[in-house]
C-alpha positions in Angstrom: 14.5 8.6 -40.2 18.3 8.9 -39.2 19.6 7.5 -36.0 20.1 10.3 -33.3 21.8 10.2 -30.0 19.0 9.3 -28.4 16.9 7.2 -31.2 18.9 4.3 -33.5 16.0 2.3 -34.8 18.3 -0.4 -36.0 19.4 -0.8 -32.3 16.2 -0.8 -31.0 14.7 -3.3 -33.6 17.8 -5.4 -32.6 17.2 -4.9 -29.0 13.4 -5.8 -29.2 14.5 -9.3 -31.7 16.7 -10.5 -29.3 15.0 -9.7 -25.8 11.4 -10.9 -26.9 10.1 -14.3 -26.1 6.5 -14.0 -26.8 4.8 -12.9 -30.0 1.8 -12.4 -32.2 2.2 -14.5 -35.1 -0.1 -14.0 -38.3 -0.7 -16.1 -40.9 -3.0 -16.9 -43.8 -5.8 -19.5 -43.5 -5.2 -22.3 -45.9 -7.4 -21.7 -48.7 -9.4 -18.8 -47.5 -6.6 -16.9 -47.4 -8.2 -15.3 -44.2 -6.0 -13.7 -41.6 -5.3 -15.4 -38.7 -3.2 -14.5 -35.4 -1.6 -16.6 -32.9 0.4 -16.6 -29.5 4.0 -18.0 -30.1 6.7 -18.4 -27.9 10.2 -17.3 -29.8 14.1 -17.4 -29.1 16.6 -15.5 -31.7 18.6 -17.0 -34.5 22.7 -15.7 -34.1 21.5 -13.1 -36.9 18.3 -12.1 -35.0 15.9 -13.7 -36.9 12.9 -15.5 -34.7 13.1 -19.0 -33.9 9.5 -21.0 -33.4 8.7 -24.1 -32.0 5.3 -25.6 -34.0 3.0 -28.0 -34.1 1.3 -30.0 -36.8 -2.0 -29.6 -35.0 -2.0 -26.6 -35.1 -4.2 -24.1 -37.4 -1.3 -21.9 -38.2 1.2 -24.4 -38.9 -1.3 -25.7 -42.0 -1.5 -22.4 -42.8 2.6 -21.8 -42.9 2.3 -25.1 -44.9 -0.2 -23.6 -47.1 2.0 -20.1 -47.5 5.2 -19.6 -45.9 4.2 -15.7 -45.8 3.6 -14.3 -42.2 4.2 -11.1 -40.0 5.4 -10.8 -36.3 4.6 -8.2 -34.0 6.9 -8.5 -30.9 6.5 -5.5 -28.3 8.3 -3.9 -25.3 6.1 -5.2 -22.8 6.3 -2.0 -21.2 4.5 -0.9 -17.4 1.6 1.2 -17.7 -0.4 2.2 -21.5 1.2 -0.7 -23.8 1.1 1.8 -26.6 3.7 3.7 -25.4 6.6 0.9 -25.2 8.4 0.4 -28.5 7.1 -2.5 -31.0 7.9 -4.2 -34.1 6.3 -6.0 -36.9 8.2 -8.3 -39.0 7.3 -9.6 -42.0 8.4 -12.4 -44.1 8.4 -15.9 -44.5 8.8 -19.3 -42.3 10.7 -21.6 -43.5 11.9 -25.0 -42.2 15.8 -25.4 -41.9 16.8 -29.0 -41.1 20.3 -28.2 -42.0 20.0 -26.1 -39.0 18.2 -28.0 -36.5 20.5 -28.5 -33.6 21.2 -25.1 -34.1 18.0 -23.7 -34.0 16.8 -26.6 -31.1 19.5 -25.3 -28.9 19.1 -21.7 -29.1 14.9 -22.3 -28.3 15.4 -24.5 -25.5 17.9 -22.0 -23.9 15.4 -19.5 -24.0 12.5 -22.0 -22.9 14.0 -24.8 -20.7 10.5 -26.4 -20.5 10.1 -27.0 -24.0 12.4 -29.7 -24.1 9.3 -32.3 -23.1 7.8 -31.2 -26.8 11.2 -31.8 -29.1 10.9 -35.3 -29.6 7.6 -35.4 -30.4 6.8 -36.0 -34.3 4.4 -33.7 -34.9 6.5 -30.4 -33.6 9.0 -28.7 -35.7 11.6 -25.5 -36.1 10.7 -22.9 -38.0 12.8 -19.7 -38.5 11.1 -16.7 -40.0 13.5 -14.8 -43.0 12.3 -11.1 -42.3 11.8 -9.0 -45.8 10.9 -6.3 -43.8 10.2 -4.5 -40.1 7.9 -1.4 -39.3 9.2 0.0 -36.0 6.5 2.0 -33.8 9.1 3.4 -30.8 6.9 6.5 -30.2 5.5 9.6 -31.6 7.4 11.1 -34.5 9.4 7.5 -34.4 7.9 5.2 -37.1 10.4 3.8 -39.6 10.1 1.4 -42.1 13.7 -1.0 -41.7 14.9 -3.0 -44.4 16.6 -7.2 -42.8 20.2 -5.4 -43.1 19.1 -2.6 -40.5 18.3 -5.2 -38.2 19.7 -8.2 -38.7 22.8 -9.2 -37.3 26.2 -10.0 -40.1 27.7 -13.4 -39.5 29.9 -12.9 -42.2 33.5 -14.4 -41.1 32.1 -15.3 -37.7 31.9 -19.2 -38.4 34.5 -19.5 -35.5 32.6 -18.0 -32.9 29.6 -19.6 -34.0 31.1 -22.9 -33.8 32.3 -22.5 -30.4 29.5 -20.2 -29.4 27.9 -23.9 -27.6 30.7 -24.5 -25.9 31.0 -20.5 -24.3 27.5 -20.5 -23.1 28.0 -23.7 -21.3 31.5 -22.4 -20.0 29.5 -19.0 -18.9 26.8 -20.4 -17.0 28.9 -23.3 -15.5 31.7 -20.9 -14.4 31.3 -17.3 -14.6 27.4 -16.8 -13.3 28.8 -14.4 -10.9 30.2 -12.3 -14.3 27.0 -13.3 -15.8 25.4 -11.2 -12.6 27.4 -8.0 -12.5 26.4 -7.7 -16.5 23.5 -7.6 -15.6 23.0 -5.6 -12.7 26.0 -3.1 -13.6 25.9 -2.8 -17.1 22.3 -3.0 -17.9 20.6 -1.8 -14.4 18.5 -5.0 -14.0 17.9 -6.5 -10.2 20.0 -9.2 -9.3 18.5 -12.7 -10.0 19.7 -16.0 -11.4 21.0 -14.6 -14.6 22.1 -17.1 -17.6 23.6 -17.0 -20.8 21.0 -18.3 -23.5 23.4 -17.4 -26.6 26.1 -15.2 -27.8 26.9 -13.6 -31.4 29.4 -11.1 -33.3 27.4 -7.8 -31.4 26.2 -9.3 -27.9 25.3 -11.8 -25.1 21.9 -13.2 -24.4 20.9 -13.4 -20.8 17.6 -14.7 -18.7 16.5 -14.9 -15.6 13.0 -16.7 -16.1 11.4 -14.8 -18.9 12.8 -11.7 -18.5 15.8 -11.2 -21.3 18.6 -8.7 -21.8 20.9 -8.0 -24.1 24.8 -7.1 -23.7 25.8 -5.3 -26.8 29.4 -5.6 -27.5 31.4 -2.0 -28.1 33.0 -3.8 -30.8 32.2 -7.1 -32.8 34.0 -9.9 -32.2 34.7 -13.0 -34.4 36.7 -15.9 -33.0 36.5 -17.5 -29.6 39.7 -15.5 -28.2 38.1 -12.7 -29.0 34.8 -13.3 -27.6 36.8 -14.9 -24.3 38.6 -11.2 -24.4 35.7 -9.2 -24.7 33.8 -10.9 -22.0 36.8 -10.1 -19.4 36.9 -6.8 -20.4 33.1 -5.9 -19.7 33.5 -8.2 -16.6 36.4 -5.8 -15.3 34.1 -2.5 -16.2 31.4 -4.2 -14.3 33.0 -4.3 -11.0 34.9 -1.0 -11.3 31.4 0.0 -11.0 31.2 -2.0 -8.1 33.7 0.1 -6.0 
């Protein structure tokens, strides 16, 4: 299915990646080879790709251990008949990245603050989950089958921003909550609250107020730190022209 002016699935899979914290994780019992389906809390990878927190105890950690190969259904959470919000179910493999695990540790615990009790403990690890796939459900008539570029996010020439992506979160939510604010309630028609950036990359901002998570895409994508710092003015200006 092509992307219409009112339907991009590769948008919307984006959208649903980066705003979900909660999922339904399945696995494969180890040596059955049984299905098996868990709660998980998640935060997002710079590319989009979910960030867990595990334990050893637990079943489907042996299983991941067993067989890295798992699906992820995250959905819209939406009022009212649950079937009618958009979902998505990713499916791929969790793998362990210790080459990225300040990376990944940060980006989790800005999305779940209480979680920090749990990182120091032995037995729980990161996982990040590679996607092969995604089957988008956004509706009648809207089913579509994406393939990891549709939805994943290019970091390709953005090592600067990543590298100084730590640094702008901290600057945004010691500094500019007030910008932080009008994105929200401006830009993305949410109520006002104590809104926080959890993360930034090439095509958006992260932002949370408790567990509820929204996503400022970026008109254009931006690779460097001077760019990001430009970008964020800009949308802060458009924000309070609405304002008047």
């Amino acid at each position: 299915m092509q992307p219409t002016p009112d339907f991009d699935p590769g948008m919307l899979a984006k959208s649903l990646l980066r705003r979900s914290r909660q999922g339904a994780l399945a696995t494969l019992m180890a040596g059955s080879g049984d299905p098996y389906c868990s709660l998980v809390n998640l935060a997002s990878h710079p590319d989009g790709s979910p960030i867990l927190l595990i334990s050893g105890l637990a079943v489907h950690t042996r299983n991941i251990m067993a067989d890295s190969r798992v699906s992820l259904m995250l959905d819209q959470r939406a009022a009212g008949d649950p079937l009618e919000g958009a979902r998505i179910m990713l499916s791929g493999r969790a793998e362990q990245a210790d080459a990225e695990k300040d990376l990944l540790q940060r980006r989790y615990l800005n999305a779940h603050p209480s979680a920090e009790v749990f990182v120091s403990f032995k037995d729980f690890s990161f996982v990040r989950i590679q996607p092969t796939a995604a089957h988008l459900v956004a509706g009648f008539g809207r089913i579509v089958d994406l393939k990891p570029g549709q939805f994943l996010t290019d970091l390709s020439g953005a090592e600067e921003l990543l590298a100084s992506e730590e640094g702008a979160v901290e600057h945004m939510n010691a500094d500019h909550r007030d910008a932080m604010g009008l994105y929200a309630t401006k830009l993305l028609g949410a109520v006002e609250g104590d809104w926080r950036c959890t993360g930034c990359d090439p095509e958006g901002l992260d932002m949370q107020d408790g567990q509820t998570a929204l996503r400022l895409d970026f008109p254009e994508r931006v690779t460097d730190g001077t760019a990001l710092r430009k970008m964020l003015v800009r949308l802060a200006g458009e924000a309070r022209a609405k304002t008047k």
